[in-house]
CHARMM internal coordinates of N, CA and C (Angstrom, degrees):
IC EDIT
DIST 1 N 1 CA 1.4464
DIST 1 CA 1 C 1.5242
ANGL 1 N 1 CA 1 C 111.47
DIST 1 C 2 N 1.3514
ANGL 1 CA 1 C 2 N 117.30
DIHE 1 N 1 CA 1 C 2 N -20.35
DIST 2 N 2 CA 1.5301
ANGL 1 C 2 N 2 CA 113.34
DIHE 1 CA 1 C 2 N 2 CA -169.74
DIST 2 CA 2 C 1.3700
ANGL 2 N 2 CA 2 C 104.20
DIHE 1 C 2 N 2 CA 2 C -76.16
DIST 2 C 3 N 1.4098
ANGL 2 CA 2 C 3 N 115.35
DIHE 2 N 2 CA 2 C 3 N -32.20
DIST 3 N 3 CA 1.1985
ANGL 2 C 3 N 3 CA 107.89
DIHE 2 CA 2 C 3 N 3 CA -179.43
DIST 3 CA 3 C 1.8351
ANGL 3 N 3 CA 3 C 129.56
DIHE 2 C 3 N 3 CA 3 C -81.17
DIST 3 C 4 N 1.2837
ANGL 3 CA 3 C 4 N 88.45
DIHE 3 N 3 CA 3 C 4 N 5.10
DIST 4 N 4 CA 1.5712
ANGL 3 C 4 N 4 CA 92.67
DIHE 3 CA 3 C 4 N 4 CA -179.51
DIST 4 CA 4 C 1.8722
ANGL 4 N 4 CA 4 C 98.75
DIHE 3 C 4 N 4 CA 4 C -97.04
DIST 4 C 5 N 1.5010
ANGL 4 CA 4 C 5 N 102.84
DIHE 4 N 4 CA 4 C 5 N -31.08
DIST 5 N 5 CA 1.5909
ANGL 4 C 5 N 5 CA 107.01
DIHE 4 CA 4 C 5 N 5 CA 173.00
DIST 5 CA 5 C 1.5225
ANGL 5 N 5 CA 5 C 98.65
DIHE 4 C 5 N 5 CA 5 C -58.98
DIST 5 C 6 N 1.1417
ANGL 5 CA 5 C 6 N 145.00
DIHE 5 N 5 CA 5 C 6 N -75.55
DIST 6 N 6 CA 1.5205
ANGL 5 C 6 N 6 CA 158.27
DIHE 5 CA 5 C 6 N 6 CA 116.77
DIST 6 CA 6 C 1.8183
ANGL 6 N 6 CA 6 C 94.82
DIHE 5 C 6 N 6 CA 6 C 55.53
DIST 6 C 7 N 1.2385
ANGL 6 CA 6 C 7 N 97.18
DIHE 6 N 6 CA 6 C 7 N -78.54
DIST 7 N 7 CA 1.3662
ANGL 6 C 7 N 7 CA 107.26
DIHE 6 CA 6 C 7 N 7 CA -160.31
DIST 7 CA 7 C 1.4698
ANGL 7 N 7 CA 7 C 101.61
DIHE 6 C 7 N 7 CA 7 C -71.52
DIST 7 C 8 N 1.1746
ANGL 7 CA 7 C 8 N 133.26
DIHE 7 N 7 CA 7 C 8 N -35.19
DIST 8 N 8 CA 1.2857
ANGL 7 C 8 N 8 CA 150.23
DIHE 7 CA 7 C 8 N 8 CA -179.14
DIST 8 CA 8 C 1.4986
ANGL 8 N 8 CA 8 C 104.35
DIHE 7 C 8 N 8 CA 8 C -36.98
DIST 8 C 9 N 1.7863
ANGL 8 CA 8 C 9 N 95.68
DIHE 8 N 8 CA 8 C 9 N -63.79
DIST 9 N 9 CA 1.4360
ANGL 8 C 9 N 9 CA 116.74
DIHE 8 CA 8 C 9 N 9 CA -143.24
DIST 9 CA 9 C 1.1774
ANGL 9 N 9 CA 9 C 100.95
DIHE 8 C 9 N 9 CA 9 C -87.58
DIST 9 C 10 N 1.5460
ANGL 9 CA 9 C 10 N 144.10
DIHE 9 N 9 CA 9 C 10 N 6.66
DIST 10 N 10 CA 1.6711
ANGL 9 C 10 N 10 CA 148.72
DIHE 9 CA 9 C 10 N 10 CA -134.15
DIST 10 CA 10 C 1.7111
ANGL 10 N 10 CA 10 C 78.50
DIHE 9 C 10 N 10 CA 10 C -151.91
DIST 10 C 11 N 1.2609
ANGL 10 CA 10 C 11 N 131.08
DIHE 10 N 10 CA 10 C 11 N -80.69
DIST 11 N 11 CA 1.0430
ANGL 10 C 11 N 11 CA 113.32
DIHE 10 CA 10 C 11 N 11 CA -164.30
DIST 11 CA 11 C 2.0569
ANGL 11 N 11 CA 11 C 129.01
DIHE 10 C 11 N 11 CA 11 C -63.97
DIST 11 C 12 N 1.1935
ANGL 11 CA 11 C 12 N 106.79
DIHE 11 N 11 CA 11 C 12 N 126.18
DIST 12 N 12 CA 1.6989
ANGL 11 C 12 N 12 CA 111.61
DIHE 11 CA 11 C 12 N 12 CA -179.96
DIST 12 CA 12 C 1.4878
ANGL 12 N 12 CA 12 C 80.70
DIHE 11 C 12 N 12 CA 12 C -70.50
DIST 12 C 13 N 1.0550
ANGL 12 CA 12 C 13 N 152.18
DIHE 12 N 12 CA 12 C 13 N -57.27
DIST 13 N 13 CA 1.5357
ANGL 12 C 13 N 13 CA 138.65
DIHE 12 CA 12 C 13 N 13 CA -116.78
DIST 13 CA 13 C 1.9318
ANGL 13 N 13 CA 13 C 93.08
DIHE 12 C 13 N 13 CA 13 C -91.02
DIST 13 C 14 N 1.2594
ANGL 13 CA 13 C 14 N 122.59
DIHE 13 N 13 CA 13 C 14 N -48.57
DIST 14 N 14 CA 1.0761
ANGL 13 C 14 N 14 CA 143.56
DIHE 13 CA 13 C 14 N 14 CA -176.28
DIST 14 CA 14 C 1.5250
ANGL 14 N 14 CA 14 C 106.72
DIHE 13 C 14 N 14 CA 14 C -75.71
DIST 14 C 15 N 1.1008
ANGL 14 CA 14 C 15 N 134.64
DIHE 14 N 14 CA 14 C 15 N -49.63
DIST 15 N 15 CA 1.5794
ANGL 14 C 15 N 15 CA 125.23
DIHE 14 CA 14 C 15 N 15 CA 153.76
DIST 15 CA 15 C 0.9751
ANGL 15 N 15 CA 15 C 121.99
DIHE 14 C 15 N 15 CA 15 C -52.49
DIST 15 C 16 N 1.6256
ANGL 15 CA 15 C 16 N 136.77
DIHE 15 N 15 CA 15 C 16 N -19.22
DIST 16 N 16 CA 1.3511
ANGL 15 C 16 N 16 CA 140.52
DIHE 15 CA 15 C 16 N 16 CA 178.98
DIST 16 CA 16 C 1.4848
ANGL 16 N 16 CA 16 C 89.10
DIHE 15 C 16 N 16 CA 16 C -67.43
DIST 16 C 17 N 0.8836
ANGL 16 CA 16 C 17 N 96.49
DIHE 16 N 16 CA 16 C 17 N -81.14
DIST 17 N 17 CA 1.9803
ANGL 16 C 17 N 17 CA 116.41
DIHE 16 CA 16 C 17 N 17 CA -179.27
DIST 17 CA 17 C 1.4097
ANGL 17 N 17 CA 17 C 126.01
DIHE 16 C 17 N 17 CA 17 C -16.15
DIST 17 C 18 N 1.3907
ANGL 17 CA 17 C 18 N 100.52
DIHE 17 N 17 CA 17 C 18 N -57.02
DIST 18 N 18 CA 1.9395
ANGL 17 C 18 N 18 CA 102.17
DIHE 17 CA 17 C 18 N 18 CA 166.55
DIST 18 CA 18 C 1.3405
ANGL 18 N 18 CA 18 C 104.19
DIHE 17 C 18 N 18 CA 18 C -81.77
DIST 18 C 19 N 1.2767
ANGL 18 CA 18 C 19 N 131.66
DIHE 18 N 18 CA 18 C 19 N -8.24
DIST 19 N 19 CA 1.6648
ANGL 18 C 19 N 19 CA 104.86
DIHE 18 CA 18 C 19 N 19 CA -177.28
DIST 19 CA 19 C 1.5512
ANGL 19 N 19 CA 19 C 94.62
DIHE 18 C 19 N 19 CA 19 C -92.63
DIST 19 C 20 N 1.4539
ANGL 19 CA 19 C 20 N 119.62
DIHE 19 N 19 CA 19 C 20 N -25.07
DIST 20 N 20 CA 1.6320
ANGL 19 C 20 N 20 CA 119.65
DIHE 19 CA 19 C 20 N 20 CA -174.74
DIST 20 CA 20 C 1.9079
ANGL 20 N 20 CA 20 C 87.83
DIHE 19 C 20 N 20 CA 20 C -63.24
DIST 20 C 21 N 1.0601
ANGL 20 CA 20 C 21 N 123.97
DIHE 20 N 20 CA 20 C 21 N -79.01
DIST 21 N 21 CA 1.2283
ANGL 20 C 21 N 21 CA 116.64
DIHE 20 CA 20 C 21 N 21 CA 179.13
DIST 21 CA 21 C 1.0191
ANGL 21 N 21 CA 21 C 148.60
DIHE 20 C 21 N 21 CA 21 C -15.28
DIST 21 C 22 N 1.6957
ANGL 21 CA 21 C 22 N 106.59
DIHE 21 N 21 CA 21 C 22 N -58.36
DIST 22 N 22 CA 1.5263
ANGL 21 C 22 N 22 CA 139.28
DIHE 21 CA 21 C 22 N 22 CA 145.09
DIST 22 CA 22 C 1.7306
ANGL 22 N 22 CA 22 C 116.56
DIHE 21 C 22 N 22 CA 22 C -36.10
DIST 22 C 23 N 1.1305
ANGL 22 CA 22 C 23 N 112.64
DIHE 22 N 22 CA 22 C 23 N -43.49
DIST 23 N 23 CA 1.4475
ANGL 22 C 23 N 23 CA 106.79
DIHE 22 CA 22 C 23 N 23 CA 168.15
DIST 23 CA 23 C 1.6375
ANGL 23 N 23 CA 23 C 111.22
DIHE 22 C 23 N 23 CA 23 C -80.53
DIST 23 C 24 N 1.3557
ANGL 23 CA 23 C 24 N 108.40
DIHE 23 N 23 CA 23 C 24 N -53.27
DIST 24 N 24 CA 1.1119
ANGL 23 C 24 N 24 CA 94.84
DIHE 23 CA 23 C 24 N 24 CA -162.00
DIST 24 CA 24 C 1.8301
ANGL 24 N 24 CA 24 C 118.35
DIHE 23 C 24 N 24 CA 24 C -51.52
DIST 24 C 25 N 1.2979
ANGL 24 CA 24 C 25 N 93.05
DIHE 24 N 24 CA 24 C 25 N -56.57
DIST 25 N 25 CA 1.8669
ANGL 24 C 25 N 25 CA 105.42
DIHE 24 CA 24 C 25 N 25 CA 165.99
DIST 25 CA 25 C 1.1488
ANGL 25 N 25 CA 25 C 123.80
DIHE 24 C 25 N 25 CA 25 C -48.35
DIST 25 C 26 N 1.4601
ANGL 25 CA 25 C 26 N 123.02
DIHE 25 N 25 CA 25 C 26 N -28.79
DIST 26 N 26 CA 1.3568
ANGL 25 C 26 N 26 CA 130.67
DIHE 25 CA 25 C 26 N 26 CA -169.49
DIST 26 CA 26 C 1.8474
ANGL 26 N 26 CA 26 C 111.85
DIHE 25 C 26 N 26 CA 26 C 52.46
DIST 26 C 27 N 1.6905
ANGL 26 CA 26 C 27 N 96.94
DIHE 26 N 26 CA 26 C 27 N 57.12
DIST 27 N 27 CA 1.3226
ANGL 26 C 27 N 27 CA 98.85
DIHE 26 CA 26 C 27 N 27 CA -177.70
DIST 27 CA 27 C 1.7895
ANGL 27 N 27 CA 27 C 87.85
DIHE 26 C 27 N 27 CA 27 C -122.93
DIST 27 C 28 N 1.3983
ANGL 27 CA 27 C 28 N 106.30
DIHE 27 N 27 CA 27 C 28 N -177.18
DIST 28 N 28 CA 1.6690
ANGL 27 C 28 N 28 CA 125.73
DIHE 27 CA 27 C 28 N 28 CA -174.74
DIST 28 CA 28 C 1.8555
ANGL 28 N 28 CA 28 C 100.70
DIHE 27 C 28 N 28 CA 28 C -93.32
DIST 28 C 29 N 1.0357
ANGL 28 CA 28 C 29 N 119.23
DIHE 28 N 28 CA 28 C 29 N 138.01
DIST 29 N 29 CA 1.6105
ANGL 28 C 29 N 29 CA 124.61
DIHE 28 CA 28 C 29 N 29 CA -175.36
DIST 29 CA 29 C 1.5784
ANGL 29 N 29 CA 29 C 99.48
DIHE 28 C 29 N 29 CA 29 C -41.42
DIST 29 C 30 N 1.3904
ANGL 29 CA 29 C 30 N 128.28
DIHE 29 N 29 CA 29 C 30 N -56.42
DIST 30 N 30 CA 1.2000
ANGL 29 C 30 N 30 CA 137.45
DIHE 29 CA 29 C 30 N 30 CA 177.58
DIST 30 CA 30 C 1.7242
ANGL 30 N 30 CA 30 C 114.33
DIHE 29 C 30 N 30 CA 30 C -25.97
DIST 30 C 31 N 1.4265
ANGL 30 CA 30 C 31 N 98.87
DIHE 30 N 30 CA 30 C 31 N -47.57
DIST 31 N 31 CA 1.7739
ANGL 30 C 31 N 31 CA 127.68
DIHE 30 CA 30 C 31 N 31 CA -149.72
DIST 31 CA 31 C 1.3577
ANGL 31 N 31 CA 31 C 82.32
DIHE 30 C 31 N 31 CA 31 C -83.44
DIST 31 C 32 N 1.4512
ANGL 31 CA 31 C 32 N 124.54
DIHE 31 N 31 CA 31 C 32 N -66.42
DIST 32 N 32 CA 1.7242
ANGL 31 C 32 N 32 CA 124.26
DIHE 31 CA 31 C 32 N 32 CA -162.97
DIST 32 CA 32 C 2.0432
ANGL 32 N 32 CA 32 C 101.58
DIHE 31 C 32 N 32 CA 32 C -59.63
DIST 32 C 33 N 1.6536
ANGL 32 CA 32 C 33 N 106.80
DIHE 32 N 32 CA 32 C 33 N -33.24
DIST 33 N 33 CA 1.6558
ANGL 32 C 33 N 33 CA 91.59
DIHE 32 CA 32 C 33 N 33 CA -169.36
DIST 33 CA 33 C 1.7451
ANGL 33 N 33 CA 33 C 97.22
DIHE 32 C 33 N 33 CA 33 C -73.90
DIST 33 C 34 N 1.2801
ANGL 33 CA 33 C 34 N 119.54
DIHE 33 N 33 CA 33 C 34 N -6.49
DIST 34 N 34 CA 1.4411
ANGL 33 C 34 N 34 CA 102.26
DIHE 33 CA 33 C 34 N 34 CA -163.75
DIST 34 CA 34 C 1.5808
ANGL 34 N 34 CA 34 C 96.16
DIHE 33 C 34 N 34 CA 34 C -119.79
DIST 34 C 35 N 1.5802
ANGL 34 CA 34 C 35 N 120.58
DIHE 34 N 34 CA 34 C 35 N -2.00
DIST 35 N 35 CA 1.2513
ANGL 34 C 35 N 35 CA 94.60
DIHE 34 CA 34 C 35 N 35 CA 144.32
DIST 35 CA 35 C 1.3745
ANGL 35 N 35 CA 35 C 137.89
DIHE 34 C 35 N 35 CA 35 C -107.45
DIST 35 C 36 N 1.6527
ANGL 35 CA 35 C 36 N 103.81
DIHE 35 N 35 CA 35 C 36 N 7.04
DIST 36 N 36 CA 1.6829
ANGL 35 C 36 N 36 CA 97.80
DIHE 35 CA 35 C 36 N 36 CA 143.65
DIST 36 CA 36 C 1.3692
ANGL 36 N 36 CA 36 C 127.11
DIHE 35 C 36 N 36 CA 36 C -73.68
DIST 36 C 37 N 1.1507
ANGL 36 CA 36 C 37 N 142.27
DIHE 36 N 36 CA 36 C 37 N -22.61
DIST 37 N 37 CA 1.2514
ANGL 36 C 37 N 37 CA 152.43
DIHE 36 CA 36 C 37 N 37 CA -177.69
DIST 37 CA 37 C 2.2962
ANGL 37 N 37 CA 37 C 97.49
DIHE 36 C 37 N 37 CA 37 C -71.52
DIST 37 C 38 N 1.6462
ANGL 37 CA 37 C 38 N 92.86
DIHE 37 N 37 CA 37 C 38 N -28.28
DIST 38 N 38 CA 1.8958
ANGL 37 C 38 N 38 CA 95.84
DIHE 37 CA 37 C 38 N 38 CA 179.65
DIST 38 CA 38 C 1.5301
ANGL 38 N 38 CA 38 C 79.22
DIHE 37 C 38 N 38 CA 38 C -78.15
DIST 38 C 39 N 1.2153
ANGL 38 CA 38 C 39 N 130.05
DIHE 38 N 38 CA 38 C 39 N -57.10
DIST 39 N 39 CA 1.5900
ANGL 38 C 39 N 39 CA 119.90
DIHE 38 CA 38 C 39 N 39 CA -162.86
DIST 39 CA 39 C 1.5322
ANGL 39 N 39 CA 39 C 116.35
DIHE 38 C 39 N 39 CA 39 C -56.69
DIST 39 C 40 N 0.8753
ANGL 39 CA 39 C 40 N 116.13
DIHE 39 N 39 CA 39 C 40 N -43.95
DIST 40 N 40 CA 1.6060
ANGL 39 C 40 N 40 CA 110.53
DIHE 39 CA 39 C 40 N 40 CA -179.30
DIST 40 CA 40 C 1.2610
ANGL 40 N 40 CA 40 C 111.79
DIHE 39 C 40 N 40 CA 40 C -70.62
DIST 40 C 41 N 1.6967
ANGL 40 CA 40 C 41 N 125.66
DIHE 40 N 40 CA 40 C 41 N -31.03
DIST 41 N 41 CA 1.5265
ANGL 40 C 41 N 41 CA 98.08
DIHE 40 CA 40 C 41 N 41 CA 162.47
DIST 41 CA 41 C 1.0693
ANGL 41 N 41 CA 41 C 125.03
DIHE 40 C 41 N 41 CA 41 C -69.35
DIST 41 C 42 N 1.2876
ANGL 41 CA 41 C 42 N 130.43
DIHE 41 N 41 CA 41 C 42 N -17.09
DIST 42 N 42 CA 1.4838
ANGL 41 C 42 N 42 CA 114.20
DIHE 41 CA 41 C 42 N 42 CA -179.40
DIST 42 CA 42 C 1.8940
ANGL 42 N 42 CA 42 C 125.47
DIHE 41 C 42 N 42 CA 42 C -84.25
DIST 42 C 43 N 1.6322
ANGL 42 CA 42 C 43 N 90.55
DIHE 42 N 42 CA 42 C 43 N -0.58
DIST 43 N 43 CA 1.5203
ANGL 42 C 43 N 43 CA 99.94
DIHE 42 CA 42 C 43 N 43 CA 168.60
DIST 43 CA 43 C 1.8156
ANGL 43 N 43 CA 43 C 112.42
DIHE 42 C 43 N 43 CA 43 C -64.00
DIST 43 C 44 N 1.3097
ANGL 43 CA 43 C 44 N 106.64
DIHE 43 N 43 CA 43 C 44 N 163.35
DIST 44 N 44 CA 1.5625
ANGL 43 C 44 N 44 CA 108.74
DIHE 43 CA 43 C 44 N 44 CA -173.27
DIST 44 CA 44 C 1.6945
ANGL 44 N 44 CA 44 C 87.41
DIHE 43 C 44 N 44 CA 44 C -87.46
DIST 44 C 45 N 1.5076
ANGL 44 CA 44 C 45 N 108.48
DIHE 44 N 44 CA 44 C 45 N 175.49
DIST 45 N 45 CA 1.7000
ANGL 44 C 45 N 45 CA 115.90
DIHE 44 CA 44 C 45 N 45 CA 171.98
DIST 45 CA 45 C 1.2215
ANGL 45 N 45 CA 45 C 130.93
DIHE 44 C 45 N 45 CA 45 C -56.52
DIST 45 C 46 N 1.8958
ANGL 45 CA 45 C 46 N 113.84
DIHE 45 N 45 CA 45 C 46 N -36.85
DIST 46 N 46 CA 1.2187
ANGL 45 C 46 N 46 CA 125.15
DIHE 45 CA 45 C 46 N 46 CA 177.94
DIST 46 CA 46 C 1.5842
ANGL 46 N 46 CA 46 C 110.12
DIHE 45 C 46 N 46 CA 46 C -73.76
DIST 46 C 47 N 1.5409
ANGL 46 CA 46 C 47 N 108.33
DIHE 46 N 46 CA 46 C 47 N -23.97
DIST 47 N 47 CA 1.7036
ANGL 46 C 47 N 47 CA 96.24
DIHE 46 CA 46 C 47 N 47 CA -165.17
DIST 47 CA 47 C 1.8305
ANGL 47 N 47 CA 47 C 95.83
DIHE 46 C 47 N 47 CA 47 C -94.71
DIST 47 C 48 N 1.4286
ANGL 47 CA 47 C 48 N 110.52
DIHE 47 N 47 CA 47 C 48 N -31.71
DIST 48 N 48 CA 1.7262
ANGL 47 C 48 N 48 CA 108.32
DIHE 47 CA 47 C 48 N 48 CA 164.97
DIST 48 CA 48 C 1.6624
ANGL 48 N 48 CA 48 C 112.49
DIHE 47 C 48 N 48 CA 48 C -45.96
DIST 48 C 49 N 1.2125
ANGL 48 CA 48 C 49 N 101.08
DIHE 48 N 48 CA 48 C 49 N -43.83
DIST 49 N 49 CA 1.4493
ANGL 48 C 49 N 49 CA 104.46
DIHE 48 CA 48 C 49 N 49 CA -174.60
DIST 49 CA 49 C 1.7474
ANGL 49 N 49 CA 49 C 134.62
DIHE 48 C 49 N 49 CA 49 C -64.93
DIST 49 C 50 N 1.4296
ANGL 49 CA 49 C 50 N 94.90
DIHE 49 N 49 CA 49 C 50 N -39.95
DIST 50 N 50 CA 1.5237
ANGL 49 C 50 N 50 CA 118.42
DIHE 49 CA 49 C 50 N 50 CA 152.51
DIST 50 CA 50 C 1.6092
ANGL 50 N 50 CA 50 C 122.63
DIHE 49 C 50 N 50 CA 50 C -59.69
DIST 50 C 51 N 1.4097
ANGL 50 CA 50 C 51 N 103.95
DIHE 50 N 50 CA 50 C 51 N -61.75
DIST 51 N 51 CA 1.6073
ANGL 50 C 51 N 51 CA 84.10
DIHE 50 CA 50 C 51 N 51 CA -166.95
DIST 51 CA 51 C 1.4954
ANGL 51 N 51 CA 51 C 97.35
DIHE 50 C 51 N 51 CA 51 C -86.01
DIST 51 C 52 N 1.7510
ANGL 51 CA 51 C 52 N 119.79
DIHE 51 N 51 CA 51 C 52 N 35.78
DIST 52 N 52 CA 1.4059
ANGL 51 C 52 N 52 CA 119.80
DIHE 51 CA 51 C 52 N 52 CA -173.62
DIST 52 CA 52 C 1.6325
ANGL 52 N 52 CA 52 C 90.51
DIHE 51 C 52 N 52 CA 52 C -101.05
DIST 52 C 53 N 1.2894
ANGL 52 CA 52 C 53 N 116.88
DIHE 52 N 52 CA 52 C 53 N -36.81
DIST 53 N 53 CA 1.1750
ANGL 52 C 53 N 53 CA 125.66
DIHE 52 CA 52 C 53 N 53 CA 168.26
DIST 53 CA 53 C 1.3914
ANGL 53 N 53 CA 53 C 135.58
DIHE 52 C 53 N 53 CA 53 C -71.84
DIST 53 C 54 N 1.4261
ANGL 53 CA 53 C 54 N 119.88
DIHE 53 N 53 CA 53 C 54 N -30.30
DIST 54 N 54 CA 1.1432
ANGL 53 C 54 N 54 CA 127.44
DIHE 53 CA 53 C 54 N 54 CA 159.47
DIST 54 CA 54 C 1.5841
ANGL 54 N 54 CA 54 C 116.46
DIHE 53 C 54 N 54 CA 54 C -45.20
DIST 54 C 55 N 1.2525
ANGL 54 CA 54 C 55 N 101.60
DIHE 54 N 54 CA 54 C 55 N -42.81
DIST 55 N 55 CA 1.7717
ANGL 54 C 55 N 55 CA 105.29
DIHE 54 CA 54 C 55 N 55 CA -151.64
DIST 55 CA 55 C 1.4204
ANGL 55 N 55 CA 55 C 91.18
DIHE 54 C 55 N 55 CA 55 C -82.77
DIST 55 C 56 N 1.0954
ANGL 55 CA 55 C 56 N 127.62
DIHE 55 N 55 CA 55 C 56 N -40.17
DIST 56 N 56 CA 1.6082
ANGL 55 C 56 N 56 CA 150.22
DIHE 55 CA 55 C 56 N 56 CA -169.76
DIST 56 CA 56 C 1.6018
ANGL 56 N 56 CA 56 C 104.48
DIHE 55 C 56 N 56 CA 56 C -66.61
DIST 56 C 57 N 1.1646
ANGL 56 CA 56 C 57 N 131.72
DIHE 56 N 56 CA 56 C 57 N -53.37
DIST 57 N 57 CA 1.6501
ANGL 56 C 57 N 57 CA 132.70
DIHE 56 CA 56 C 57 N 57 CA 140.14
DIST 57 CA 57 C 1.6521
ANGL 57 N 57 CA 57 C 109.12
DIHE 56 C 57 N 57 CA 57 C -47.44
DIST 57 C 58 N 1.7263
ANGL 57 CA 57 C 58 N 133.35
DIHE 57 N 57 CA 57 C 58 N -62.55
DIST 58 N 58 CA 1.5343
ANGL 57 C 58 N 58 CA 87.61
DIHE 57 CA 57 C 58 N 58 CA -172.12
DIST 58 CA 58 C 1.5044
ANGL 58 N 58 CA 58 C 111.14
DIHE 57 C 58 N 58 CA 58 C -81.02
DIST 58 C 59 N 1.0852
ANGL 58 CA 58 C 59 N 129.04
DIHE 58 N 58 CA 58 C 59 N 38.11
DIST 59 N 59 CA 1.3900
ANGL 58 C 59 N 59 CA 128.58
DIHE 58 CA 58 C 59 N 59 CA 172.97
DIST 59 CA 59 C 1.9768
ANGL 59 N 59 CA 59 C 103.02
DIHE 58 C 59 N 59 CA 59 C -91.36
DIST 59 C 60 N 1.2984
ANGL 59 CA 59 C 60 N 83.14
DIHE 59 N 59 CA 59 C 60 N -56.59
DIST 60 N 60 CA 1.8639
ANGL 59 C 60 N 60 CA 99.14
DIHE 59 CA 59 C 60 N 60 CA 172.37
DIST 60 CA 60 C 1.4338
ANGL 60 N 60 CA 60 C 118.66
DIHE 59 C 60 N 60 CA 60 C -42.11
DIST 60 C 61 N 1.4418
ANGL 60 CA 60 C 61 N 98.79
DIHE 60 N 60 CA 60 C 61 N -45.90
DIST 61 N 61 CA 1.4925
ANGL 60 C 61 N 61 CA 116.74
DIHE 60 CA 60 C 61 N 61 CA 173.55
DIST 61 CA 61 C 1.7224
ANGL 61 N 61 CA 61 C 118.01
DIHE 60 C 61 N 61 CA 61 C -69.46
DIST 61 C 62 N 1.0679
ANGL 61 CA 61 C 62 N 93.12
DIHE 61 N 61 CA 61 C 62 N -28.24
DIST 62 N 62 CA 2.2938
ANGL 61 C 62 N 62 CA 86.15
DIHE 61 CA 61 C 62 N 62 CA 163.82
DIST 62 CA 62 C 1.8023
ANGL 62 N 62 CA 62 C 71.46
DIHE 61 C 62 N 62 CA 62 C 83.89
DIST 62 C 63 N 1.8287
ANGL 62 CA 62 C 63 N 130.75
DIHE 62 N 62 CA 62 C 63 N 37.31
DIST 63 N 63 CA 1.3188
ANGL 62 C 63 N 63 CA 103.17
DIHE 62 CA 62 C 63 N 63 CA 139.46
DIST 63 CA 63 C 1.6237
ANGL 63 N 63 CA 63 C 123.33
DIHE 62 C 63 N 63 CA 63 C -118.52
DIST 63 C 64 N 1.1713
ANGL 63 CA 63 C 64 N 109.25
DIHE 63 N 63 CA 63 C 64 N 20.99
DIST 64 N 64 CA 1.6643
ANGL 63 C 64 N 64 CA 107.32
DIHE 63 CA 63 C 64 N 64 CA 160.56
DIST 64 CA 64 C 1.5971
ANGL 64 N 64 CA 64 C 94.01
DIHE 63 C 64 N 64 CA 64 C -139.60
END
COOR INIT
IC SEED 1 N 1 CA 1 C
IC BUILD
């Protein structure tokens, strides 16, 4: 788990993101990472798989 706090806490691009969320939903940082984690299961395999790759390239790329 530390390392998912880890990744959290290092990236600006990804803290932008849950607090944009966090407001908008008016949920707790906790609530928005675990209801993307509800969102991605309900994606089908091909679309998990894609934006599994996307993120995985801008990671490569030094943009999250």
């Amino acid at each position: 788990m530390a390392r998912t706090s880890t990744a959290i806490g290092v990236s600006p691009v990804i803290k932008e993101l849950i607090n944009k969320q966090a407001l908008l939903t008016r949920l707790t940082l906790k609530e928005v990472v675990y209801l993307g984690m509800l969102a991605i299961d309900e994606l089908d395999e091909q679309r998990r798989d894609s934006l599994a790759d996307k993120v995985h390239q801008m990671h490569v790329n030094g943009e999250i």
